[in-house]
N, C-alpha and C positions, 0 to 999 in steps of 0.2 A: 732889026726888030723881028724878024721872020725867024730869026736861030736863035731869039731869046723865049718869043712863044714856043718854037720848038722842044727847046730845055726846060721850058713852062712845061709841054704835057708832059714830056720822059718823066718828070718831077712827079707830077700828080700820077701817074701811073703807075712808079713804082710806089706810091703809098698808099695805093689803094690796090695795093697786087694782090691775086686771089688766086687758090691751088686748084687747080683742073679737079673737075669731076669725075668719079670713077674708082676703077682699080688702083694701085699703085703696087710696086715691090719695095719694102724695107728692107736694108741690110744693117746688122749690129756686129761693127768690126772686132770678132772677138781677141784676133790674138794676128795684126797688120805684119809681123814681119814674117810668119807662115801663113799666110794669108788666109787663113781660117774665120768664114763670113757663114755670119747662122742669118738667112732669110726670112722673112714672113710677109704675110699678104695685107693688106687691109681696104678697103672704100671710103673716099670724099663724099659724102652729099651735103646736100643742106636740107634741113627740114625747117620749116616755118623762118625761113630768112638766117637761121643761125646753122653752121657749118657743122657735120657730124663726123665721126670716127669709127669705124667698124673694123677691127681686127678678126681674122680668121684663121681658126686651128681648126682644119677638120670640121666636124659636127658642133663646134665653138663659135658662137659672134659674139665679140669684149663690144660693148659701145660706146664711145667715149667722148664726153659731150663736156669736157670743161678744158674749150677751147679759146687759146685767145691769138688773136689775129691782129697783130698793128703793121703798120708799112710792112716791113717785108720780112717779119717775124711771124711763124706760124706756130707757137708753143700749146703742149697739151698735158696734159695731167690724166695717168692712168686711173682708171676707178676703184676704189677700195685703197689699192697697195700704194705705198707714198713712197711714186716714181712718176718721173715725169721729161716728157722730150721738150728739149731746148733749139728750136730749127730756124734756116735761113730759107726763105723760098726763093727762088732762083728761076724768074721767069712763072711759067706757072706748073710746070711739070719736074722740078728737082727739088727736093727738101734734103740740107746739109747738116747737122750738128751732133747734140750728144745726147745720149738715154741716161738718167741721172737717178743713180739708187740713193736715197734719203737715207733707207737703213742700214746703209752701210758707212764707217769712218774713213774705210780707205780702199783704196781702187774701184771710187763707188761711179765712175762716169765710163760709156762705150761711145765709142766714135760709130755716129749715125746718118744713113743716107737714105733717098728714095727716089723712086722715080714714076713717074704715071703711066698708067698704060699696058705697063707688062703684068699680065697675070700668071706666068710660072715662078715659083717657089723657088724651086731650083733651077738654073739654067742650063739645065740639058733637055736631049729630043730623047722622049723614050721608045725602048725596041721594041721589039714584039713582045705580047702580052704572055710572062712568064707569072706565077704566081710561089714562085721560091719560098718567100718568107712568109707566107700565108701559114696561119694558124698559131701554136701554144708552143714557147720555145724554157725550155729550163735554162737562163741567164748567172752565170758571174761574173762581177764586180770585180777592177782588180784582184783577179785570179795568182795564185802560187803567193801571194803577200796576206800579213799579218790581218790587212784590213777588209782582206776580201768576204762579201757578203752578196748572198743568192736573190735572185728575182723570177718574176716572170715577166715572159713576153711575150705581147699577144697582139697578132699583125693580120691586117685585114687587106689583101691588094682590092681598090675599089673596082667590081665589076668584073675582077681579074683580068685586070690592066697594071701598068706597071705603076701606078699610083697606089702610093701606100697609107693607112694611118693606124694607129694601135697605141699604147701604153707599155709602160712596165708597172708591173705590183710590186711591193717591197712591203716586209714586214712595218714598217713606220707609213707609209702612203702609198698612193700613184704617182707618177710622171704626165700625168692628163693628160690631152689632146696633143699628141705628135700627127706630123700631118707631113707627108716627103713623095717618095720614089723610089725605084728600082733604076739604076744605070750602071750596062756594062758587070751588071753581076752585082756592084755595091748598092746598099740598101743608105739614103740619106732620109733622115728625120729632123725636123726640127718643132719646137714650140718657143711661143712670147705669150706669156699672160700679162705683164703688169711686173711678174714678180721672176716667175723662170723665165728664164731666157737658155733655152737646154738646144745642144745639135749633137746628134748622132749619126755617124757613120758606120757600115758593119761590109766589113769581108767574107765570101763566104768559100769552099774547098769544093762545092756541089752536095755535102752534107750536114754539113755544120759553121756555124759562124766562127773562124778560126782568127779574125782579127775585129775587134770593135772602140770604137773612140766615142766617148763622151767626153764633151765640153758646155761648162753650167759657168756663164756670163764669160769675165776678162780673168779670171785666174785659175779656174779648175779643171783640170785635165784627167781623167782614168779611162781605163782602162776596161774591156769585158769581151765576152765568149758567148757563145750558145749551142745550145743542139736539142732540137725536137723530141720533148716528152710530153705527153699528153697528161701523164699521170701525175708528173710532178705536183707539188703542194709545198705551201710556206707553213710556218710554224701558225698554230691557229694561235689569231690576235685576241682573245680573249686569255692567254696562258700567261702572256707576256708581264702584263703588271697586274699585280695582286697586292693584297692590304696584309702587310707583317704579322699581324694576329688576325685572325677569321672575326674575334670578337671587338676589332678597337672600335670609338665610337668616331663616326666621321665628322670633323669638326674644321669651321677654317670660317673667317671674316674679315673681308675686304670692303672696300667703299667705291660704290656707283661713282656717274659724271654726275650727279650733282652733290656730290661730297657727303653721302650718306652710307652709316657703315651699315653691310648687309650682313646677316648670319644664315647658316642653315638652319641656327635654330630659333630662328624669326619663328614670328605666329604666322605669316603669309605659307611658310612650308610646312606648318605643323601638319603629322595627318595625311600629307600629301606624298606621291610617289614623286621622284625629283632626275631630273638627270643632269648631269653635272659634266659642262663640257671644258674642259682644260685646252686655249686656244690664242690665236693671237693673230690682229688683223693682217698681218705682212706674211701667212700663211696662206698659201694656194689654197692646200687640204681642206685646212680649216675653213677659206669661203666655202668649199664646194658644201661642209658638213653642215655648215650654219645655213646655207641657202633649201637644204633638204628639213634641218629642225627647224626653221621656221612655219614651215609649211606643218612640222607634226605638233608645234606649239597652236599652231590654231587647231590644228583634227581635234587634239585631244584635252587643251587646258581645259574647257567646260566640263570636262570628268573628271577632272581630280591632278590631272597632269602639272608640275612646274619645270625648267627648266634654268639653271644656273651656268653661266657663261663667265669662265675665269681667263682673264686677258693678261698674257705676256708678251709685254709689245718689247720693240728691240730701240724706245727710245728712253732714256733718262728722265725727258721733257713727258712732264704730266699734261701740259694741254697741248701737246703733240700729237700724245696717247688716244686722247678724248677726242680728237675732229679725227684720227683715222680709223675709231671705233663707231664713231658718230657716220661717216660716210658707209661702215661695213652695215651698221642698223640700217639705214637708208634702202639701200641701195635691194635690200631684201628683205624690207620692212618687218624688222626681228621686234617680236611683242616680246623677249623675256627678259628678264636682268642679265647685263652685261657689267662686272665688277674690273674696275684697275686693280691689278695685284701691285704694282709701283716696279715688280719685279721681270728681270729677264734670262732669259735660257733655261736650258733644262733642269741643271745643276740646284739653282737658285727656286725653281718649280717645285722639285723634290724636294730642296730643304723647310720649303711651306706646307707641304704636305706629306709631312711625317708619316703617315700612317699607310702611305703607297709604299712597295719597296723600288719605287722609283719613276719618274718621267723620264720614259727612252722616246717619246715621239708627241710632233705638233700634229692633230689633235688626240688627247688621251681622252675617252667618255666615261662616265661611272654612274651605272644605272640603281635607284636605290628605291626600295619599298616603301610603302608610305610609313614606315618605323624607322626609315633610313637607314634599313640593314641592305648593306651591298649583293645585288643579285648577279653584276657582270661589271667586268672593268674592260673596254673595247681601246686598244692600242692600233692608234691611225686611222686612215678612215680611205675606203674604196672610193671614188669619185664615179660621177656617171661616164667617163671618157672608159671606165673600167668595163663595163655594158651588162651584161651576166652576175660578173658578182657584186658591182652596185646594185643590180635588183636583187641577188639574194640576200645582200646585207639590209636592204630596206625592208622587206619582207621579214626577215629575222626578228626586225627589232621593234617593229608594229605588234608581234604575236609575244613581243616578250613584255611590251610596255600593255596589252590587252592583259597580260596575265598579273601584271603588277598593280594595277587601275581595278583588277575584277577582287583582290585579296586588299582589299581597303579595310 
């Protein structure tokens, strides 16, 4: 009787298992048989009796609150991006399983692990506080090949310690919130939103970055270099896409979630200055861009301001589309129209909007006078992980929508 009550509480214990408190370290096995493991941080708590999720990149906290917890299943559902971990708890301090990309067909699962407790990133002891990769680096991309293309990079050691975090700019976006170290001379980076899952490594010669490794989830591997320029500059994102005739007239109509077709040349936009964001929820960028025009949708819709949000999601499935456009409006309570194009990639982007000479990047912006004569077409979008030129881009585009708003 005594070793059947026994196996009575082990029983009830592990169904009511619950994940320790606190820190934890994630690892997402990117590529097991070179053992290549991109790290990130997150926090357990509970608030109000229900168990919470706080991811951490740097100057980032993801919070992620659509958790479910049965016996000894601890599964979570990232916010916005339709991905989600599938785990085993294992006592109360190890979670086992997989990080499951929705948007992807194929090689869309990483093998996932955790542990409580440990709050390094990385697991190394850092040395003494060197600040090597501090500052503005002139970066390429698979270098000496066809496909090589320029960035910046721009590293901040916190405190001038050997802890690092920074970005890269790229003519199509940022790389947001990387968040790593210095060891031993190499620089480790890595980032987890929801959607990237990026880890960088870099070599350096004492002057220059002469070997660097990016890896973006379980299949992508390149390649990159660096060397300190201050001066450096990317091509300005306002060159990049442009409308084929200066004079076409800008036109395109899609239909809302609630199966309503919308036009630009509704009466709701007549008269009004419009900005038109070309986007789609499974886009980092694009949260970061919708979470800033949210905010200039309220500054400025009582003066004349609208704003048109064109979604190119990467599913098929139209009520797919709709609850993970639906979670993006949520989530950063978007007042303005958000349209399903039905359509996806770039390609397909371009082909709807004939009158661009083309969609090279998720998110394209096109700012347009209350005659809907186009004043600027913004190609990608700086994120605030960017620091400097997220504010000059906010700043830019306040004084350019003042100027559009003032010529009503």
């Amino acid at each position: 009787m005594l070793k059947l009550a026994s196996v009575l509480i082990f029983i009830t214990t592990l169904s009511f298992a619950q994940p320790k408190l606190g820190i934890w370290r994630g690892v997402l096995s990117l590529n097991p048989e070179k053992q290549i493991e991109l790290p990130f941080n997150f926090e357990i708590k509970k608030l109000k009796g229900k168990h919470q999720l706080i991811i951490r990149n740097a100057q980032e906290q993801i919070v992620v609150d659509e958790i479910k917890l049965k016996k000894d299943s601890f599964n979570f559902k990232m916010p916005i991006f339709d991905t989600e971990f599938r785990t085993k708890l294992i006592g109360d301090s190890i979670l086992t399983g997989l990080w499951i990309n929705h948007t992807k067909k194929e090689n869309n699962s990483i093998a996932f692990t955790a542990k409580a407790g440990d709050s390094k990133r990385f697991p190394y002891v850092p040395g003494k506080p060197n600040t090597f990769y501090e500052g503005k680096w002139e970066v390429t991309f698979s270098p000496g090949t066809a496909d090589s293309s320029k960035a910046i990079g721009m590293f901040t050691h916190a405190n001038g310690s050997a802890y690092v975090y920074g970005t890269f700019l790229t003519e199509t976006g940022d790389y947001r919130y990387l968040d790593g170290m210095m060891h031993n001379g190499k620089l480790y980076l890595s980032c987890f939103d929801g959607s990237h899952a990026f880890l960088f490594i870099a070599e350096n010669n004492g002057t220059e970055i002469t070997k660097g490794d990016f890896y973006s989830g379980a299949t992508w591997h390149e390649n990159w270099i660096g060397k300190r320029n201050d001066k450096f500059e990317l091509q300005d994102p306002e060159s990049l896409t442009y409308l084929k005739n200066p004079n076409a007239e800008i036109a395109f109509s899609f239909y809302n979630a609630k199966n309503e077709k919308i036009s630009l040349s509704d009466a709701k936009y007549k008269n009004k200055a419009v900005i038109v964001q070309i986007m789609g929820s499974w886009c980092p960028n694009c949260m970061d861009e919708s979470a800033y025009l949210s905010k200039v949708y309220k500054q400025y819709n009582k003066q004349g301001l609208e704003i048109i949000a064109l979604a190119y999601e990467r599913t098929s499935d139209a009520e797919r589309a709709k609850t993970n456009l639906t979670r993006l409006t949520k989530r950063f309570d978007i007042g303005y129209d958000i349209l399903l194009t039905g359509l996806t990639g770039k390609d397909k982007a371009s082909e709807s909007l004939p009158f661009l000479n083309g969609v090279m990047a998720f998110p394209t912006t096109i700012f347009l006078d209350a005659n809907h004569v186009v004043k600027s077409v913004y190609t990608g979008f700086s994120g605030p992980a960017t620091g400097k030129a997220y504010n000059d881009y906010t700043d830019k585009t306040e004084k350019l929508i003042g100027e559009l708003l003032s010529k009503k």
